[in-house]
C-alpha positions as CSV (number, residue, x, y, z in Angstrom):
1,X,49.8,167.9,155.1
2,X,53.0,169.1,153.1
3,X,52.2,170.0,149.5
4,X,53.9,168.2,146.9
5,X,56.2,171.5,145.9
6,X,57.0,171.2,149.4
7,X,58.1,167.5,149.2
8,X,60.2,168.0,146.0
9,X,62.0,170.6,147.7
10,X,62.8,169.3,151.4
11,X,64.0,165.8,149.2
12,X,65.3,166.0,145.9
13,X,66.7,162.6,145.9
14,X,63.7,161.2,147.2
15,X,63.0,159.5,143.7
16,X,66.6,157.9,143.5
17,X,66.4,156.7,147.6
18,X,63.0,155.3,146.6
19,X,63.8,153.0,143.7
20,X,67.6,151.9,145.1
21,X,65.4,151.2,148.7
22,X,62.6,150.0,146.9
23,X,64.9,147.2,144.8
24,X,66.6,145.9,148.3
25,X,63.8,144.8,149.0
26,X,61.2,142.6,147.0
27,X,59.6,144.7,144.6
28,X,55.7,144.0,144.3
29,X,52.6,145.7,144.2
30,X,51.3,142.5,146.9
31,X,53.1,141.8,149.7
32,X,56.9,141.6,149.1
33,X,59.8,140.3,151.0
34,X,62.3,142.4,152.7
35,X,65.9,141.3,151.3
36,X,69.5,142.9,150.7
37,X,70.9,143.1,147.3
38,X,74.9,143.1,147.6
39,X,75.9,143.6,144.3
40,X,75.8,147.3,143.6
41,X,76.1,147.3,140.0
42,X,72.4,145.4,140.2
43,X,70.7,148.7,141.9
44,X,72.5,151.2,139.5
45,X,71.1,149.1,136.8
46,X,67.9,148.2,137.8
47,X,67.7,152.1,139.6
48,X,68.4,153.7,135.5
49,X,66.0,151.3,134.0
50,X,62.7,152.6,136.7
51,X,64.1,155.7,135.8
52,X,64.7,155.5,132.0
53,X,62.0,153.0,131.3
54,X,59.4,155.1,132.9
55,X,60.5,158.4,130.9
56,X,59.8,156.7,127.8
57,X,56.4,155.5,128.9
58,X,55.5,159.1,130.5
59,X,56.9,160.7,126.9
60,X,54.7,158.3,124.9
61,X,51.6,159.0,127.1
62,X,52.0,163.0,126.8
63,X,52.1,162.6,123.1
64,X,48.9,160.5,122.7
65,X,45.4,162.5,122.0
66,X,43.5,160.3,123.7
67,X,40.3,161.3,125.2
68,X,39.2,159.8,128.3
69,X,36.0,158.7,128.4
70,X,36.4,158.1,131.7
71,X,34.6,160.3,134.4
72,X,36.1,159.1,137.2
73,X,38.1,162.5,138.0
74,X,41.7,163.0,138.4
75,X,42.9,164.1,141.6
76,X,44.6,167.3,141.9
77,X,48.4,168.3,142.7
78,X,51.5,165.6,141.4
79,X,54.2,166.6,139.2
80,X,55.1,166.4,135.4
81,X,56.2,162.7,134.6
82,X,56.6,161.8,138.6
83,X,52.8,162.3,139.1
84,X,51.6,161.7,143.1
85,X,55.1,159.4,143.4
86,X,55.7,161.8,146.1
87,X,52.9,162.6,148.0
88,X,51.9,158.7,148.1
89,X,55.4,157.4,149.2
90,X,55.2,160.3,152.0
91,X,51.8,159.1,153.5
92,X,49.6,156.7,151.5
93,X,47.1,156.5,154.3
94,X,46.3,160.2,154.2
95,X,46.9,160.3,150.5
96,X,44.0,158.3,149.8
97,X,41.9,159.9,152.1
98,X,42.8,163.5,150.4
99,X,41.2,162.1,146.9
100,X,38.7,160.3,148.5
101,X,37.3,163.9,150.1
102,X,38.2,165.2,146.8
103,X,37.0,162.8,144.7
104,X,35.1,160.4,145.5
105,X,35.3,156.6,145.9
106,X,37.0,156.4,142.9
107,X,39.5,158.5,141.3
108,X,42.3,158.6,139.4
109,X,46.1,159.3,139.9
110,X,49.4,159.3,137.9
111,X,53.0,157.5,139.5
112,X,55.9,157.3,137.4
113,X,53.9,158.2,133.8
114,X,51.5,155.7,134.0
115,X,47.2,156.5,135.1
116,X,45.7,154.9,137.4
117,X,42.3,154.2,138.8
118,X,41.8,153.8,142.6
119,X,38.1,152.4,144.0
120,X,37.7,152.4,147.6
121,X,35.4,151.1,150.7
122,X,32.1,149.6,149.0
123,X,32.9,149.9,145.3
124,X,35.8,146.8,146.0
125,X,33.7,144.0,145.7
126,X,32.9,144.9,142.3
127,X,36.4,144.7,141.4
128,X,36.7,141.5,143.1
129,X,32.9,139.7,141.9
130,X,33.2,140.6,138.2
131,X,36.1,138.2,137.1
132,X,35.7,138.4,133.4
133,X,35.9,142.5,133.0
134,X,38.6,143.0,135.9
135,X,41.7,140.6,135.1
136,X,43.9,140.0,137.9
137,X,46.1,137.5,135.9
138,X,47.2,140.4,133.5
139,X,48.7,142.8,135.9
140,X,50.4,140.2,138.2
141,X,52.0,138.3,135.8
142,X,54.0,141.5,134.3
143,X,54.7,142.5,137.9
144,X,55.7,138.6,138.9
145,X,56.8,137.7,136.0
146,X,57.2,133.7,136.8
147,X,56.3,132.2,134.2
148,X,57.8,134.3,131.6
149,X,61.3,134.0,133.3
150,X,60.9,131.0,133.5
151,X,60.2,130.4,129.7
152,X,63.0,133.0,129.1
153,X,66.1,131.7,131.4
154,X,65.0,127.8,131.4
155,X,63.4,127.5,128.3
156,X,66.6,125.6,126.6
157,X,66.0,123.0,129.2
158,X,62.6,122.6,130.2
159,X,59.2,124.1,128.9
160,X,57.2,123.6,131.3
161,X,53.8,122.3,131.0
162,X,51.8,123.9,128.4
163,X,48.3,125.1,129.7
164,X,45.2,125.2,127.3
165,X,42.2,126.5,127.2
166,X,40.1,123.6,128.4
167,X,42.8,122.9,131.0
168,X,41.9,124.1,134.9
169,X,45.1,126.1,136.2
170,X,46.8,123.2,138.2
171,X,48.0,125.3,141.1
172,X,44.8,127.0,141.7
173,X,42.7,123.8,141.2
174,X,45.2,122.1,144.0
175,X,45.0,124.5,146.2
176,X,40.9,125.3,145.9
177,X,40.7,121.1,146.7
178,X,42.9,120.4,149.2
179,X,43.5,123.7,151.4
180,X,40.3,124.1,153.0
181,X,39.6,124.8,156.3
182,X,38.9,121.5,157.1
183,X,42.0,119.9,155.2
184,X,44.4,121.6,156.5
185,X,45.1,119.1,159.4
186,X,46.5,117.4,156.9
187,X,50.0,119.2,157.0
188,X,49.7,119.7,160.9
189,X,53.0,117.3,161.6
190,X,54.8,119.0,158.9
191,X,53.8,122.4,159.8
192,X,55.3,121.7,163.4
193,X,58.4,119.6,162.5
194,X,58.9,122.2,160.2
195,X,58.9,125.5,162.1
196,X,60.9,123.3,165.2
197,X,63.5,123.2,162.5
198,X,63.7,126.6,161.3
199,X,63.9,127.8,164.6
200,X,66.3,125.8,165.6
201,X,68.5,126.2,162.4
202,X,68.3,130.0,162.3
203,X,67.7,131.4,166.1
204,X,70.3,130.0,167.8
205,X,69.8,131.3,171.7
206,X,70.5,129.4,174.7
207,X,68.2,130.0,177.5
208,X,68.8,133.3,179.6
209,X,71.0,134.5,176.8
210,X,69.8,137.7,174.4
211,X,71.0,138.5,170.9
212,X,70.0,141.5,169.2
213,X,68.4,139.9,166.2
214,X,68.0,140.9,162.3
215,X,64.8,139.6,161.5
216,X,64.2,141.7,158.4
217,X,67.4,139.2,156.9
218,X,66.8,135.9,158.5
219,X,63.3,135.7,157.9
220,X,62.5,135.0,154.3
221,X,64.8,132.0,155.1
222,X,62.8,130.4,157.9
223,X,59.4,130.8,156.2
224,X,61.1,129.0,152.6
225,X,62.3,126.5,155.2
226,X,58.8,125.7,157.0
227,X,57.1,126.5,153.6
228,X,59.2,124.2,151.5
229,X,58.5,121.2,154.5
230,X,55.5,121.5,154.6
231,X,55.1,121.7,150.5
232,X,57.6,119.9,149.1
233,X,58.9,117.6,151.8
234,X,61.7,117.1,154.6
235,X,64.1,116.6,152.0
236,X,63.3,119.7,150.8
237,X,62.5,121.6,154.2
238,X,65.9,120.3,155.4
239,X,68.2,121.2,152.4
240,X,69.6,124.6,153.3
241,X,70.8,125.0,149.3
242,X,66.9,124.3,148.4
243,X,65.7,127.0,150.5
244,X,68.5,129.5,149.7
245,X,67.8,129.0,145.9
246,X,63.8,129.4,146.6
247,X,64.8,133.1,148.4
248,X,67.1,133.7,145.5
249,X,64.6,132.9,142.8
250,X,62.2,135.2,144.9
251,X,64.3,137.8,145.2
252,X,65.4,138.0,141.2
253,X,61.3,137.8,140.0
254,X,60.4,140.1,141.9
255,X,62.7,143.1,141.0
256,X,62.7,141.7,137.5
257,X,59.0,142.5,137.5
258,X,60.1,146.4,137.1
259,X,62.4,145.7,134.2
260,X,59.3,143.9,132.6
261,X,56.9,146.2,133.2
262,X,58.9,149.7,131.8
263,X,60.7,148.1,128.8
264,X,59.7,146.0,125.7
265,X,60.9,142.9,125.6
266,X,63.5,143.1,123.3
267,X,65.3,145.2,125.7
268,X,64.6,143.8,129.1
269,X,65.1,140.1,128.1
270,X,69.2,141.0,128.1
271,X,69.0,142.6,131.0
272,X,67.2,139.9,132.7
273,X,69.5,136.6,131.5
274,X,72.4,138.8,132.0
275,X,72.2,139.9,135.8
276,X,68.7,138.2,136.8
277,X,68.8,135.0,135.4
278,X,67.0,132.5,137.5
279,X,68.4,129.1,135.4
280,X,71.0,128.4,138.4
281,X,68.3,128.2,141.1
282,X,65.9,126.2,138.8
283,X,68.9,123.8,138.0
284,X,68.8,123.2,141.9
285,X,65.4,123.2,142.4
286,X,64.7,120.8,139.9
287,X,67.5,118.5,140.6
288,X,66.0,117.9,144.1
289,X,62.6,117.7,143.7
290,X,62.5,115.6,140.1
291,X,64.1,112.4,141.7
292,X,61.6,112.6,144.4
293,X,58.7,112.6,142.7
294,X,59.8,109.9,140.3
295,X,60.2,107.8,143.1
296,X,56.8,108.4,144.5
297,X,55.6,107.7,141.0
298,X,57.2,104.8,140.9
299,X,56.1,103.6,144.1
300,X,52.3,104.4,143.6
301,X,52.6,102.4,140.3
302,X,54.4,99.3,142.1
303,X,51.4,99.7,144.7
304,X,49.0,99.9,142.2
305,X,49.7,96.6,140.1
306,X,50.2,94.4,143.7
307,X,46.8,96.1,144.6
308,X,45.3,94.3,141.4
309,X,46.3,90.7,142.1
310,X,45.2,91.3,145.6
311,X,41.9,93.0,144.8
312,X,42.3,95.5,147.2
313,X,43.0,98.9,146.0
314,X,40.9,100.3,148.8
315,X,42.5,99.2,151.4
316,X,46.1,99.3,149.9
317,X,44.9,103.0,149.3
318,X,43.9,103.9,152.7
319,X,47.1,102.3,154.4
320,X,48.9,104.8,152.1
321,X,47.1,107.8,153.1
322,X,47.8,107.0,156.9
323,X,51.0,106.3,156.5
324,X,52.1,110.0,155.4
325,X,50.8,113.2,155.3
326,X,50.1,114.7,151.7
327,X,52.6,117.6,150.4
328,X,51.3,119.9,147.6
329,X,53.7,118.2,144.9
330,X,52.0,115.0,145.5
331,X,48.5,116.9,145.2
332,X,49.8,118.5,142.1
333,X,51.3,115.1,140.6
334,X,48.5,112.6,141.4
335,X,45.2,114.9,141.6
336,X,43.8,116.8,138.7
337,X,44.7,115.4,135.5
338,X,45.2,117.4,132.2
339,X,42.0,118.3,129.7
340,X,43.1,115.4,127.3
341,X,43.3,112.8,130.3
342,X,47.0,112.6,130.9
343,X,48.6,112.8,134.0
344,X,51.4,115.2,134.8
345,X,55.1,114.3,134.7
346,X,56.7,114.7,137.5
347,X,59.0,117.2,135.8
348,X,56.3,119.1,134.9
349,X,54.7,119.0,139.0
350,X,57.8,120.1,140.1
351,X,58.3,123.2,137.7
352,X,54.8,124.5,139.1
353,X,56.6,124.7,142.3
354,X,59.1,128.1,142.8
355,X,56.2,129.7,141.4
356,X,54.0,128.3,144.3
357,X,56.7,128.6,147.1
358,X,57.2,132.1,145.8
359,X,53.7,133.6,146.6
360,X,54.1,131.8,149.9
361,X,57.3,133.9,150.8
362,X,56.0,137.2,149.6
363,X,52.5,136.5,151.5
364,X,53.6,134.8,154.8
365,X,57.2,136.3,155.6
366,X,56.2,140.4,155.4
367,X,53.3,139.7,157.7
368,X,55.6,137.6,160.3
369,X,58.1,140.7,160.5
370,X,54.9,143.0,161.3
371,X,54.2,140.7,163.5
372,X,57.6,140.2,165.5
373,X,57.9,144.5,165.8
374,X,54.5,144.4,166.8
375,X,54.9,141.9,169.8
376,X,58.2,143.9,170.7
377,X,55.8,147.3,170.6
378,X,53.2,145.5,172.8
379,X,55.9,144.2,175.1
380,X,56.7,147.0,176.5
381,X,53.2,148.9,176.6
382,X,50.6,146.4,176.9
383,X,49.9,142.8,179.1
384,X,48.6,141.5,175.8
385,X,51.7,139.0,175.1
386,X,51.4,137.6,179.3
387,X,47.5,136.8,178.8
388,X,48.2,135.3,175.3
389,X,51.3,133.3,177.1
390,X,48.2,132.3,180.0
391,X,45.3,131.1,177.2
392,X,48.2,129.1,175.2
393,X,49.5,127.4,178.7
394,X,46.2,126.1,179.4
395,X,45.9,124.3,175.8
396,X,46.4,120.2,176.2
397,X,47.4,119.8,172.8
398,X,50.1,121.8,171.6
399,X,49.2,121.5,167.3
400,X,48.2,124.1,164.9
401,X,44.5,123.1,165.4
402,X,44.0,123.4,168.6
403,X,46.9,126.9,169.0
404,X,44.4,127.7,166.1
405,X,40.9,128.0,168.1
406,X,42.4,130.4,170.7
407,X,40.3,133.7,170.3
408,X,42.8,135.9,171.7
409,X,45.7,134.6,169.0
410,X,42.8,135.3,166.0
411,X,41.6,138.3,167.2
412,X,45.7,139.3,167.3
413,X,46.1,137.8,164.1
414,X,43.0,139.4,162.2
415,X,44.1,142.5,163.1
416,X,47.3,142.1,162.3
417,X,46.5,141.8,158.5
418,X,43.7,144.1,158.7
419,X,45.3,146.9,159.6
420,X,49.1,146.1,158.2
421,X,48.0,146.1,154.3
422,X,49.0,148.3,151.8
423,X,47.1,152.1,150.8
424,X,46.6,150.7,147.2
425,X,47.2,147.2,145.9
426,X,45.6,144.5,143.9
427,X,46.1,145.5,140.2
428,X,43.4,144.8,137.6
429,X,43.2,145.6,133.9
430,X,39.6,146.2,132.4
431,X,38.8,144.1,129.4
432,X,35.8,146.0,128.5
433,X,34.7,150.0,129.5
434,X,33.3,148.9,133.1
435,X,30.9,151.2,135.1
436,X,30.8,151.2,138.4
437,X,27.8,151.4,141.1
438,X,28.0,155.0,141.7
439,X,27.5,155.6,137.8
440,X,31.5,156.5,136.9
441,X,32.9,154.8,134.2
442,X,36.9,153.3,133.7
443,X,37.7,152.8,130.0
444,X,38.9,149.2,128.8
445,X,42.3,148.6,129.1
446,X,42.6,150.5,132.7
447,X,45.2,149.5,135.2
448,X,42.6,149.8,138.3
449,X,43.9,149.1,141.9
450,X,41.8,148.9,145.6
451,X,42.8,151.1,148.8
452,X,41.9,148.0,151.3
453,X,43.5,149.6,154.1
454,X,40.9,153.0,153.7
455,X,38.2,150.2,153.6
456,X,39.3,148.5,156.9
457,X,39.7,152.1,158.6
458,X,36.4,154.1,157.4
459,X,33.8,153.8,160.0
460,X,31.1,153.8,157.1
461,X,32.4,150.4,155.8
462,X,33.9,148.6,159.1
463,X,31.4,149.2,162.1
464,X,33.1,146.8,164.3
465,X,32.3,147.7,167.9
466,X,33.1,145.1,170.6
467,X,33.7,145.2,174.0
468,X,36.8,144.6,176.3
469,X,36.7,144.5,180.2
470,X,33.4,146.5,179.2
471,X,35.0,149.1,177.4
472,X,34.9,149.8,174.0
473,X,37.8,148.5,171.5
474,X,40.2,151.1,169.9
475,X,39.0,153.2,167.1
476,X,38.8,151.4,163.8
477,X,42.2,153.2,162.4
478,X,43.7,152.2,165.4
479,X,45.4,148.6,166.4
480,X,43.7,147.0,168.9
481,X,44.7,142.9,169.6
482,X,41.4,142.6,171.6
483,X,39.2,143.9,168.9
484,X,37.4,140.7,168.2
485,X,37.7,138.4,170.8
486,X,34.3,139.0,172.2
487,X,32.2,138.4,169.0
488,X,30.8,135.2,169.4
489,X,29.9,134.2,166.1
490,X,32.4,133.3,162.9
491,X,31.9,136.3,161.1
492,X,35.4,137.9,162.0
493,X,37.7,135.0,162.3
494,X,41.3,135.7,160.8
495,X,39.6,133.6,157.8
496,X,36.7,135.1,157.6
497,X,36.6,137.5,154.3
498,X,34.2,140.7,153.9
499,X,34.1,144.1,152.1
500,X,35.5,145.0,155.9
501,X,38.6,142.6,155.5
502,X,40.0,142.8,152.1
503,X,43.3,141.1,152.7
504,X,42.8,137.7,151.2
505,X,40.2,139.3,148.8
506,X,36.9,138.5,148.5
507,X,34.1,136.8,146.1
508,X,36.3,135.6,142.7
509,X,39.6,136.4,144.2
510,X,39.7,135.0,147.4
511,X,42.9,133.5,148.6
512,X,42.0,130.0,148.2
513,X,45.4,129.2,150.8
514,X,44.4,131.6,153.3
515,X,43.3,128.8,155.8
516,X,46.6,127.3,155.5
517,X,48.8,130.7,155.7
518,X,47.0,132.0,159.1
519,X,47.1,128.4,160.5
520,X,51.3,128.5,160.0
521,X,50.9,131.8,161.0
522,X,49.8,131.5,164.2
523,X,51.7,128.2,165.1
524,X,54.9,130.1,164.4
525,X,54.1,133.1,166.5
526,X,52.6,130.8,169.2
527,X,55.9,128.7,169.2
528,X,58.2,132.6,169.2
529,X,55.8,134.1,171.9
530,X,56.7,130.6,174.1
531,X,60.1,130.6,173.7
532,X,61.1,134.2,173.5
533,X,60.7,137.4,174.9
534,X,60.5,139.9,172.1
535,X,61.1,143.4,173.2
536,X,62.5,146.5,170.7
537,X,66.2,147.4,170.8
538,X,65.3,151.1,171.4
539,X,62.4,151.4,174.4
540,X,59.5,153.8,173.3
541,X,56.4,154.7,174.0
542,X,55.7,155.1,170.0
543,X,54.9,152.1,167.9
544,X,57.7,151.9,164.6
545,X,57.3,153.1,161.8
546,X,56.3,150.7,159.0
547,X,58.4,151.8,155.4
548,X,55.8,153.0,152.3
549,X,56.7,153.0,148.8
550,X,54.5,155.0,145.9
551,X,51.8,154.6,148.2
552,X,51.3,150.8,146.8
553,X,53.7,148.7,148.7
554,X,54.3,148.6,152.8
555,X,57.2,147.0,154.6
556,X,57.5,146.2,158.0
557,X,60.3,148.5,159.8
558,X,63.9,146.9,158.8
559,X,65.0,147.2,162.6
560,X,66.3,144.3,164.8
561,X,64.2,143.2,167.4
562,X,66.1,141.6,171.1
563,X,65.0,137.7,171.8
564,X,65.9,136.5,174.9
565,X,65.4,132.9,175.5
566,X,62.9,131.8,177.8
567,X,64.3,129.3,180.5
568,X,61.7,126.8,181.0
């Protein structure tokens, strides 16, 4: 493995390409979206801010005394001020395994100025069960910061809906109650109108005919098109200016969470309304979905007083449900109300929701661009995508639910996210001094992140072994589509969470719109694996390279991939 004198040397600009390439694209420690910024100014500002920003914090962290009380160790090697930046952008994978053989399960490492502390494999569900001394809301809300741009570019208009202590957070309370596994058929005629759409809208091919196609560009569109159908309406899905803004706003969080994190306020809010102000998309946003929601306010309450002078609320009720299927806004609007009793305006619904359609994008779109370069890979090396075409031609029903129970597609799909996270991800701040299982202690106020990926891939954690054709499955840190279509049970579903399968966390955090996400998932690859062949614009026998940055962020390769359209 090259040393980290060895790295500075061969790439002296490697800190400069990093943060430019790192800002075209969305800019989270979770799963960002792959965009192009076309304003250069943008990058050369946002590029001297990482820079500049992080200087101070490295200078102010040199000249503190502070004694760490810690004994989790510090791993060797990194660079004044730059820390492991460099060995960790160059190969997270092995990077973590280096400290882990050096270290331990946990350890400690420096990027950009700032400490932090890494567990691994078994000591992750502690992070994840023990809510109240690891805070997840802390870290992600500086690094997507959407409420506080909110507040800070829209605040002049709207507020927002102030949240107290007694009050349940909406979103999460919406989504815990309505997105299980078995409510999700609730959005099935949405999900498919939806993705018909999108395809239709955004890959236009006629039958026979191949076009080398960006995916990397087009996709964050489709998924805000399906997502926003399927949330917010067909207004919405159907409006290209609603899903364009929803990309936008995504886009302009995202890299603002940098600017956040590295400067005080009083320095990054000009830099923010001045080139990342999000009041334009909000205007739009709002504009659309306000008027909606009033109606359907309106309309319930016009329901509700003839359903009192006919005595029938049940039925009138019922007739209601059936006669459309729920969107999120409506869950959000009519479902939980606030700690004093009141119900939500619908202005205050609809400001919930480019926070909500935001995690969506950043969640759903990377892992659909893994998937399309993986398909392309596979076409040319593997009969996987002809005996997935065979199990999905024998289905009667062609809906998410039943595209959903095909074993091949999950096993595809579970392995898919297992092995496609990131090295390190899933900050947490400690609110007290927190000791872990193996005795090693992380002082209060600690920025502590997981290494999921090392979990998935360390045959002392993940001991999946099934069989294929009677052979055995691929080694664990290998990607293998067949790895879990034998196991007969429900214990490694694409669903299914574990200290084995980390993606959609575990215990406290887990993902409570992970049933929905995989279900969309795997109607949208079913409906691109039907229509299209999908084979790489350069033929190898090597599967592509994904793109890692600092070790805590991992991007599908920005290639094209070649559809041709299927003739039926």
């Amino acid at each position: 493995m090259d040393t980290i004198t060895s790295l500075w040397y061969q790439n002296t600009n490697v800190f400069v390409e990093t943060s430019t390439s790192l800002l075209k694209q969305h800019t989270s420690l979770l799963a960002p979206i792959s965009t192009t910024i076309t304003d250069k100014k943008h990058i050369v500002l946002s590029t001297l801010s990482v820079v500049f920003g992080s200087f101070i914090l490295w200078r102010a962290t040199i000249r503190q005394k502070q004694q760490h009380g810690s004994k989790v160790k510090l791993v060797s090697g990194g660079l004044p001020f730059f820390g492991h930046v460099f060995e960790s952008s160059h190969d997270s994978i092995a990077f973590v395994k280096r400290c882990k053989a050096e270290r331990g399960p946990a350890f400690r490492m420096k990027l950009l100025g700032q400490e932090l502390y890494v567990v691994t494999g078994q000591l992750i569900p502690e992070i994840f069960q023990n809510t109240e001394l690891y805070d997840f809301h802390e870290p992600y809300s500086k690094l997507i910061p959407i409420h506080w741009m909110q507040e800070l570019c829209y605040g002049h208009k709207f507020k927002g809906e102030h949240i107290g202590k007694n009050d349940k957070q909406p979103v999460i309370h919406t989504l815990q109650h309505n997105f299980d596994a078995h409510q999700i058929r609730g959005f099935s005629k949405r999900i498919q109108q939806g993705t018909r759409i999108a395809i239709e809208e955004h890959i236009d091919i006629k039958p026979g005919e191949k076009k080398t196609f960006p995916v990397s560009d087009v996709m964050p569109f489709m998924i805000s098109q399906i997502l926003s159908y399927c949330l917010a309406g067909h207004k919405a899905g159907t409006n290209p200016e609603f899903t364009n803004a929803l990309v936008s706003y995504t886009r302009k969080v995202c890299q603002s969470g940098f600017i956040h994190i590295l400067f005080p306020s009083w320095i990054s809010m000009p830099i923010i309304k001045r080139f990342y102000s999000v009041e334009q998309e909000l205007d739009l946003l709002m504009d659309a979905l306000v008027p909606e929601l009033e109606q359907a306010l309106d309309s319930k309450q016009k329901k509700y007083q003839s359903s009192l002078s006919t005595s029938d609320i049940t039925t009138d009720d019922k007739n209601d449900n059936e006669s459309e299927e729920a969107d999120f806004l409506s869950m959000l609007l009519f479902g939980l109300p606030k700690a004093n009793g009141e119900m939500r305006t619908p202005k205050e619904a609809a400001f919930h929701y480019p926070g909500m359609a935001l995690a969506g994008i950043i969640s759903v779109a990377p892992f659909v661009l893994f998937i399309l370069h993986e398909l392309a890979y596979l076409s040319t090396s593997s009969t996987f995508i002809d005996d997935l075409r065979g199990e999905l031609g024998k289905l009667v029903e062609w809906t998410p639910e039943s595209i959903g129970q095909n074993k091949l597609l999950d096993s595809f799909m579970r392995e898919i996210l297992r092995f496609k996270v990131s090295a390190i991800t899933s900050p947490h701040r400690t609110t007290a001094d927190a000791i872990l299982s193996n005795g090693e202690t992380i002082p209060s106020g600690s920025i502590v992140i997981t290494a999921p990926f090392d979990a998935h891939t360390d045959p002392d954690n993940n001991t999946t072994t099934t069989l294929f054709h009677g052979d055995k499955t691929l080694p664990i840190d290998q990607f293998d589509p067949y790895r879990f279509i034998y196991i007969s049970d429900e214990s490694k579903t694409s669903t299914t969470i574990g200290s084995d399968y980390l993606t959609f966390g575990v215990l406290g955090r887990a993902c409570p719109a992970r049933f929905f996400a995989v279900n969309m998932l795997k109607y949208i690859v079913a409906e691109l694996i039907m229509q299209f062949n999908i084979t790489p614009v350069v033929m190898s026998s090597k599967r592509p390279k994904d793109s890692e940055y600092f070790g805590t962020l991992r991007l599908a390769p920005t290639a094209p991939v070649i559809l041709e359209k299927r003739k039926n």
